[in-house]
N, CA, C and O atoms as a GROMACS GRO file, in nm:
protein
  332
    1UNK      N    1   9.372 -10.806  17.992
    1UNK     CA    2   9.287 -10.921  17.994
    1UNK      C    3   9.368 -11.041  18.042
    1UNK      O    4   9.490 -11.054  18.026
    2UNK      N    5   9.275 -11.141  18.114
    2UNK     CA    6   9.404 -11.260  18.128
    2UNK      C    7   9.313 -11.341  18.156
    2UNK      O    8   9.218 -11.315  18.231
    3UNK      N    9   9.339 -11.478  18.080
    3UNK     CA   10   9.300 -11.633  18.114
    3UNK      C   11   9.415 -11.677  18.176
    3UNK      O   12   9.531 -11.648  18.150
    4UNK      N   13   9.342 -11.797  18.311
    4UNK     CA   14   9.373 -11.842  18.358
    4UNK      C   15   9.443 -12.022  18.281
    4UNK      O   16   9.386 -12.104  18.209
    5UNK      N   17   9.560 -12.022  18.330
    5UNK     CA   18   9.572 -12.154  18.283
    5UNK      C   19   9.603 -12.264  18.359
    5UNK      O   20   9.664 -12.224  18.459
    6UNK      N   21   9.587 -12.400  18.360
    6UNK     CA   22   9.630 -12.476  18.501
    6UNK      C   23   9.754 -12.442  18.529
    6UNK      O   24   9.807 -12.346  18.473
    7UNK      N   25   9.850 -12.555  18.664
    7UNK     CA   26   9.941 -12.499  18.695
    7UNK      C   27  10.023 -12.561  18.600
    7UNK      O   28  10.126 -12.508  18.558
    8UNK      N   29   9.971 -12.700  18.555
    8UNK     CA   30  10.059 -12.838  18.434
    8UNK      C   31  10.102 -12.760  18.326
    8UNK      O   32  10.218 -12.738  18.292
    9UNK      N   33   9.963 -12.705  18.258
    9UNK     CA   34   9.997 -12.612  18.148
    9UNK      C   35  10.098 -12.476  18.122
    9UNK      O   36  10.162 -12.440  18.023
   10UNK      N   37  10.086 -12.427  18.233
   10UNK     CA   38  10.171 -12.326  18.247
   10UNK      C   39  10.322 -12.354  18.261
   10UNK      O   40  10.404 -12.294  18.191
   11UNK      N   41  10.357 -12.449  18.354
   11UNK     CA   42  10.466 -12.521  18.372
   11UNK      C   43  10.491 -12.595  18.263
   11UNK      O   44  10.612 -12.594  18.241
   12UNK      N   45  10.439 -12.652  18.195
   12UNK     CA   46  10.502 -12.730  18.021
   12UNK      C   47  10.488 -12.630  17.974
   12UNK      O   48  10.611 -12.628  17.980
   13UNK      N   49  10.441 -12.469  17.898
   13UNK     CA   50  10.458 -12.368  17.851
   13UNK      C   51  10.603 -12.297  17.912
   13UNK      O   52  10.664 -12.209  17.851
   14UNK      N   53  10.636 -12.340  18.015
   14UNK     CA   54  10.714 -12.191  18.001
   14UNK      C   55  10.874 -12.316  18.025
   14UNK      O   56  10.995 -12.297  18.036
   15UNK      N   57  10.795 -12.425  18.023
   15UNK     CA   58  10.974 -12.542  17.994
   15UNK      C   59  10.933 -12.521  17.864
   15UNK      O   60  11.016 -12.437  17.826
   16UNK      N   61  10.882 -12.536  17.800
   16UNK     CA   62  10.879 -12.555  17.582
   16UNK      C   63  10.941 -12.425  17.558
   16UNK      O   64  11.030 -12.418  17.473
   17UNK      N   65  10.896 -12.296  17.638
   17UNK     CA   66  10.951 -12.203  17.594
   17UNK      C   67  11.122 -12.140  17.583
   17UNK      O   68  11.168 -12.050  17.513
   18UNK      N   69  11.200 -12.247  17.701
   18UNK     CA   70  11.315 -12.218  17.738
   18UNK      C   71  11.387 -12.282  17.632
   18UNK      O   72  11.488 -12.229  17.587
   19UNK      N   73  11.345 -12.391  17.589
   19UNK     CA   74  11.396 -12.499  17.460
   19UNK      C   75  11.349 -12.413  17.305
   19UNK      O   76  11.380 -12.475  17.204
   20UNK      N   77  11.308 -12.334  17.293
   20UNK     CA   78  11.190 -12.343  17.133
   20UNK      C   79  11.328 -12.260  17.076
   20UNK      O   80  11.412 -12.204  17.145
   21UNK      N   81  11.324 -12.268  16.947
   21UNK     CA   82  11.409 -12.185  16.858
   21UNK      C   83  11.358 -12.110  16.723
   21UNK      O   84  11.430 -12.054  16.641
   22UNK      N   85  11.186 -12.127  16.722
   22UNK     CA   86  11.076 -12.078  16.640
   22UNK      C   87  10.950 -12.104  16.692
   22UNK      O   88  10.904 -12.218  16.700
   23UNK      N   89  10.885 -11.990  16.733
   23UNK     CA   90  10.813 -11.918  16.790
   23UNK      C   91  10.671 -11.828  16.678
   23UNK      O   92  10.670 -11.717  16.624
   24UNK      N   93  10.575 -11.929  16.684
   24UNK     CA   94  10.485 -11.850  16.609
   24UNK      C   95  10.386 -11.858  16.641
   24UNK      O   96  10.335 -11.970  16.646
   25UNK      N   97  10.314 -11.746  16.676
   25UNK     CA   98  10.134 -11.693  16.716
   25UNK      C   99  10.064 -11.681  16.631
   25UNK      O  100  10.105 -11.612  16.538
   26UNK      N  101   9.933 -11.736  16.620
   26UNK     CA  102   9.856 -11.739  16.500
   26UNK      C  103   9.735 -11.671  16.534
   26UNK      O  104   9.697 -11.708  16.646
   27UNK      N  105   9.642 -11.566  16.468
   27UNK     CA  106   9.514 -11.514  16.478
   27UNK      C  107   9.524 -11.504  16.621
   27UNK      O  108   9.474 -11.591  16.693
   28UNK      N  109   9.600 -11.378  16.678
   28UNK     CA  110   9.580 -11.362  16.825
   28UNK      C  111   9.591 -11.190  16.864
   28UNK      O  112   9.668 -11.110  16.811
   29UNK      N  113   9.545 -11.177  16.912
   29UNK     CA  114   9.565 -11.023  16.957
   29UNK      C  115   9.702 -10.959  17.019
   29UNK      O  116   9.760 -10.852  16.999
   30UNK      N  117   9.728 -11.074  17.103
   30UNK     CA  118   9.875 -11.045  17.161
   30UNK      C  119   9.866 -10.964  17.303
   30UNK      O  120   9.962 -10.937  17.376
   31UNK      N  121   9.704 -10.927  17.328
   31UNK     CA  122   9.719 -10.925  17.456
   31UNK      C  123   9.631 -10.955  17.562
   31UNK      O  124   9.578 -10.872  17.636
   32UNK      N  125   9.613 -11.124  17.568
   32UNK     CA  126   9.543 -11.230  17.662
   32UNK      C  127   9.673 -11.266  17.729
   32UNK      O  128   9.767 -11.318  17.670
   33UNK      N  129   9.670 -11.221  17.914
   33UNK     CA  130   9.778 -11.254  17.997
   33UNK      C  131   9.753 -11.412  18.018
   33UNK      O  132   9.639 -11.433  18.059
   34UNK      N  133   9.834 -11.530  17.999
   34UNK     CA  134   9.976 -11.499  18.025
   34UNK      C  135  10.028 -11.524  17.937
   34UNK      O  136  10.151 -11.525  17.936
   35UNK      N  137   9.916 -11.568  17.773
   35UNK     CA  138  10.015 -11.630  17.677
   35UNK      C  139  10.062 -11.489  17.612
   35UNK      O  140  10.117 -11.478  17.503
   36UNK      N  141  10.037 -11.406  17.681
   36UNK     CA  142  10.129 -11.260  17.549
   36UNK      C  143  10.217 -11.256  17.609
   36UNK      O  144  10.285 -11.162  17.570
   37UNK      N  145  10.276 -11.319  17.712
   37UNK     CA  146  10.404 -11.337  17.778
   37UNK      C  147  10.484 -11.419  17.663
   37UNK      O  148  10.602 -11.391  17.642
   38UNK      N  149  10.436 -11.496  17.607
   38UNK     CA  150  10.521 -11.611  17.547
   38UNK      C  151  10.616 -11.580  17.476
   38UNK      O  152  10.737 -11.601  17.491
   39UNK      N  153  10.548 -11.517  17.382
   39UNK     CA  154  10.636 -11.417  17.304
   39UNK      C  155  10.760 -11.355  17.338
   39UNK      O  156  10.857 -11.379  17.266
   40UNK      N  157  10.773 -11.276  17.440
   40UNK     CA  158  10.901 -11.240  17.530
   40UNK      C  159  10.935 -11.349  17.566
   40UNK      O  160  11.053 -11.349  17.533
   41UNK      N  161  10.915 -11.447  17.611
   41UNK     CA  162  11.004 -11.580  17.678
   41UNK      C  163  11.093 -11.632  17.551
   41UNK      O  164  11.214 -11.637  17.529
   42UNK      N  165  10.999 -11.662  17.491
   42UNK     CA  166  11.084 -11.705  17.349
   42UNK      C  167  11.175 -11.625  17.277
   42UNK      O  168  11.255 -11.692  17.212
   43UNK      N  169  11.189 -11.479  17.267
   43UNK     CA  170  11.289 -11.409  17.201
   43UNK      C  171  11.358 -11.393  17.339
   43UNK      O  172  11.456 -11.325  17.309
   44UNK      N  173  11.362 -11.408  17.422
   44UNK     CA  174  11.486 -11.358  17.554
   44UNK      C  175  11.571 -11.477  17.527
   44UNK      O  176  11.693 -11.459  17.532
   45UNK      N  177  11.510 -11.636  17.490
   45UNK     CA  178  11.619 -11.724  17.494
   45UNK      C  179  11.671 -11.753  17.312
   45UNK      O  180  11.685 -11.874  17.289
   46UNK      N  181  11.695 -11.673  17.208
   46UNK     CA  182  11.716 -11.632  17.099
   46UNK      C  183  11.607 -11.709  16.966
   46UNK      O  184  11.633 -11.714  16.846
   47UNK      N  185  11.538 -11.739  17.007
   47UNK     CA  186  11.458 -11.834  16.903
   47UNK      C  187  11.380 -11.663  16.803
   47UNK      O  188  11.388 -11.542  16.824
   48UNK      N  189  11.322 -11.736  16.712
   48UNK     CA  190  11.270 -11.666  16.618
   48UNK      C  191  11.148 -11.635  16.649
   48UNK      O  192  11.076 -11.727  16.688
   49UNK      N  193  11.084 -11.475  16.638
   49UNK     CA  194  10.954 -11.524  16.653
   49UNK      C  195  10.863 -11.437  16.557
   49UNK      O  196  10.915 -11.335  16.511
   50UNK      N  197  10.701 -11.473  16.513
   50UNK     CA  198  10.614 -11.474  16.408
   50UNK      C  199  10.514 -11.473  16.446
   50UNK      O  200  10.463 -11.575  16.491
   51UNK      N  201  10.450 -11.356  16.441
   51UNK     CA  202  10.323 -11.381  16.431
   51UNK      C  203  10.223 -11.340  16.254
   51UNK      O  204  10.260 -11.271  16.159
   52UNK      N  205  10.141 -11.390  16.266
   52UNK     CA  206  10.038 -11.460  16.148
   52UNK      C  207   9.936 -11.395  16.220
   52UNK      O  208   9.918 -11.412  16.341
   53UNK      N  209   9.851 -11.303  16.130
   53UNK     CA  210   9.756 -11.273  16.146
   53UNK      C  211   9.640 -11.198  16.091
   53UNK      O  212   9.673 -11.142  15.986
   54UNK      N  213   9.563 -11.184  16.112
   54UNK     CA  214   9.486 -11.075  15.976
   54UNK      C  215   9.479 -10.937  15.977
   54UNK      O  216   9.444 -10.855  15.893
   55UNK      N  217   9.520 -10.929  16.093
   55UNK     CA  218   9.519 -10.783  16.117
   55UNK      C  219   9.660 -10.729  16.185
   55UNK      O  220   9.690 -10.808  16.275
   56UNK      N  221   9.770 -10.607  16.175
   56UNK     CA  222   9.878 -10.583  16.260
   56UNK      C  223   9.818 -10.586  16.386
   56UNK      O  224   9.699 -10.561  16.407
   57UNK      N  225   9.928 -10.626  16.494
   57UNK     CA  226   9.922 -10.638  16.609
   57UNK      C  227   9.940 -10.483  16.680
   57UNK      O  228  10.049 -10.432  16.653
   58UNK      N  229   9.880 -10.428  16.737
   58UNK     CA  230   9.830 -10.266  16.775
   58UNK      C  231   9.822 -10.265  16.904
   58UNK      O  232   9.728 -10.331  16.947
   59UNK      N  233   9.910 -10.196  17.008
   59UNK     CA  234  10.017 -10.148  16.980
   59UNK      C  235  10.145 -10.272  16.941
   59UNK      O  236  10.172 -10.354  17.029
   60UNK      N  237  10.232 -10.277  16.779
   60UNK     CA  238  10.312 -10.344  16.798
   60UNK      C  239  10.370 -10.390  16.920
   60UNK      O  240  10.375 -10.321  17.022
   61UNK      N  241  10.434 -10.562  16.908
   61UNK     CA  242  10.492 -10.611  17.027
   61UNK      C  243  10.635 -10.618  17.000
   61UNK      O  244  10.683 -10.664  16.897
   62UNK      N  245  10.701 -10.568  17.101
   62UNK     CA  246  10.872 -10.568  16.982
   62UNK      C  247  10.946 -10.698  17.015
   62UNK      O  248  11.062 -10.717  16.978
   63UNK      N  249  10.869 -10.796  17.092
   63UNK     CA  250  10.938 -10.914  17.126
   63UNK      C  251  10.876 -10.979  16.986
   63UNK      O  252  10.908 -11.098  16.987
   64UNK      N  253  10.798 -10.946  16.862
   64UNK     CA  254  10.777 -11.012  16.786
   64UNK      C  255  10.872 -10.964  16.692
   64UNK      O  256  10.898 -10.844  16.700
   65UNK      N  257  10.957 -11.063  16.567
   65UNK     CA  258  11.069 -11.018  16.455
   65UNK      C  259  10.994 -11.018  16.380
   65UNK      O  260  11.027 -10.937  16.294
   66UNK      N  261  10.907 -11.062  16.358
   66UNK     CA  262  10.848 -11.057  16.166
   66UNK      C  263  10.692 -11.120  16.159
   66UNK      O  264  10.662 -11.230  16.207
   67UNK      N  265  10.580 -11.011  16.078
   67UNK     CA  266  10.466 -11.024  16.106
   67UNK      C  267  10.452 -11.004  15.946
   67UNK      O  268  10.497 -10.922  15.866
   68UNK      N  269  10.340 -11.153  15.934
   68UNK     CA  270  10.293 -11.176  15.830
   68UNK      C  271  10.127 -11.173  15.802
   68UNK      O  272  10.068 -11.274  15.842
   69UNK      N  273  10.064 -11.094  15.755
   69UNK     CA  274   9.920 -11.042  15.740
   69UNK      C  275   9.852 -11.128  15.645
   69UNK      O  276   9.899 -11.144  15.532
   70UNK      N  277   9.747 -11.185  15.683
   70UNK     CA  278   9.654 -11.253  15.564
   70UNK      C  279   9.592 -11.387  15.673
   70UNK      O  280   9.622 -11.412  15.790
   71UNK      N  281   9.512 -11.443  15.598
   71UNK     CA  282   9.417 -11.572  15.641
   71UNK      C  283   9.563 -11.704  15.692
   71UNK      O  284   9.655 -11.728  15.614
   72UNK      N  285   9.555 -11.746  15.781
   72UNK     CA  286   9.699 -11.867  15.862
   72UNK      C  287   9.624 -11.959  15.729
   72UNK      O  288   9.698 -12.025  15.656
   73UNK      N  289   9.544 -11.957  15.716
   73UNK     CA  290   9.524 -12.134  15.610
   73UNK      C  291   9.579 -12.098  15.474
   73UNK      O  292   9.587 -12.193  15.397
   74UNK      N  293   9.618 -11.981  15.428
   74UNK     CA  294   9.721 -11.908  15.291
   74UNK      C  295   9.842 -11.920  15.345
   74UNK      O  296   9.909 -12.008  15.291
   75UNK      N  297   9.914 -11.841  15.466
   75UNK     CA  298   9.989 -11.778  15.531
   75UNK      C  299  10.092 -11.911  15.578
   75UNK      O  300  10.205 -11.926  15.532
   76UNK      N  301  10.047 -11.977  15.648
   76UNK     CA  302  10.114 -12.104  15.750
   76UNK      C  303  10.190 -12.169  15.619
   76UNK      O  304  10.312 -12.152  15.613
   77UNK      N  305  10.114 -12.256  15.494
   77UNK     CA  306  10.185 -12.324  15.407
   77UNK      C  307  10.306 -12.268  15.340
   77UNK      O  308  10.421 -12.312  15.337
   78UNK      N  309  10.247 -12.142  15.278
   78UNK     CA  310  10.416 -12.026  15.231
   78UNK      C  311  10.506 -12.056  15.296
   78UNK      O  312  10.598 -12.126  15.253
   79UNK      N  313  10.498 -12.004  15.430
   79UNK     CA  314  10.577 -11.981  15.545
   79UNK      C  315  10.672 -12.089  15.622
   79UNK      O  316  10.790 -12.080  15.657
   80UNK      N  317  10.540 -12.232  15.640
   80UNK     CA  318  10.613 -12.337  15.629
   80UNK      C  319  10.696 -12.411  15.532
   80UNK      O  320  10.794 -12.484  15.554
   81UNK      N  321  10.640 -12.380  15.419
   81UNK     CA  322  10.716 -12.457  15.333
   81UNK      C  323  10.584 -12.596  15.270
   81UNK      O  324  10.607 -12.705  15.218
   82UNK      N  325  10.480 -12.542  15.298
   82UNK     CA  326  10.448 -12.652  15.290
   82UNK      C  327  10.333 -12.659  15.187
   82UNK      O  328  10.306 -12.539  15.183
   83UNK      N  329  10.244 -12.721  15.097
   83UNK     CA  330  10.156 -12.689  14.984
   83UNK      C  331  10.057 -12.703  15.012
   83UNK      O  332   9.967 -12.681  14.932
   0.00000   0.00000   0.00000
């Protein structure tokens, strides 16, 4: 599958991605081209990455390190740190 994105967006996505050092996908399937790219961009330049979601990601993505299952509005605060 793949959405199209402008050329601005794509180009500030894949500069944020060369800089990021935590990397997290929320309620996504993981495979809408080009953001299931992101994922690999971000672990090739060593950042951390997370996905959040309600369901495992099928077929696992191995550019993802650590997958956390449940509702992001429970999930995100834990995770962040935040209440």
């Amino acid at each position: 599958m793949c959405e199209y994105l402008s050329a601005l967006a794509e180009w500030s996505s894949k500069r944020s991605l060369r800089e990021c050092d935590l990397f997290v996908a929320v309620g996504t399937s993981g495979t809408v081209f080009p953001a299931a790219n992101f994922v690999r961009s971000a672990a090739y330049v060593g950042a951390r990455t997370i996905i959040v979601n309600l369901e495992p990601i099928n077929p696992p993505n191995p550019s993802l390190q650590e997958e956390y299952l449940g509702r992001a509005e429970e999930v995100l605060p834990r995770l962040l740190g935040s209440r």
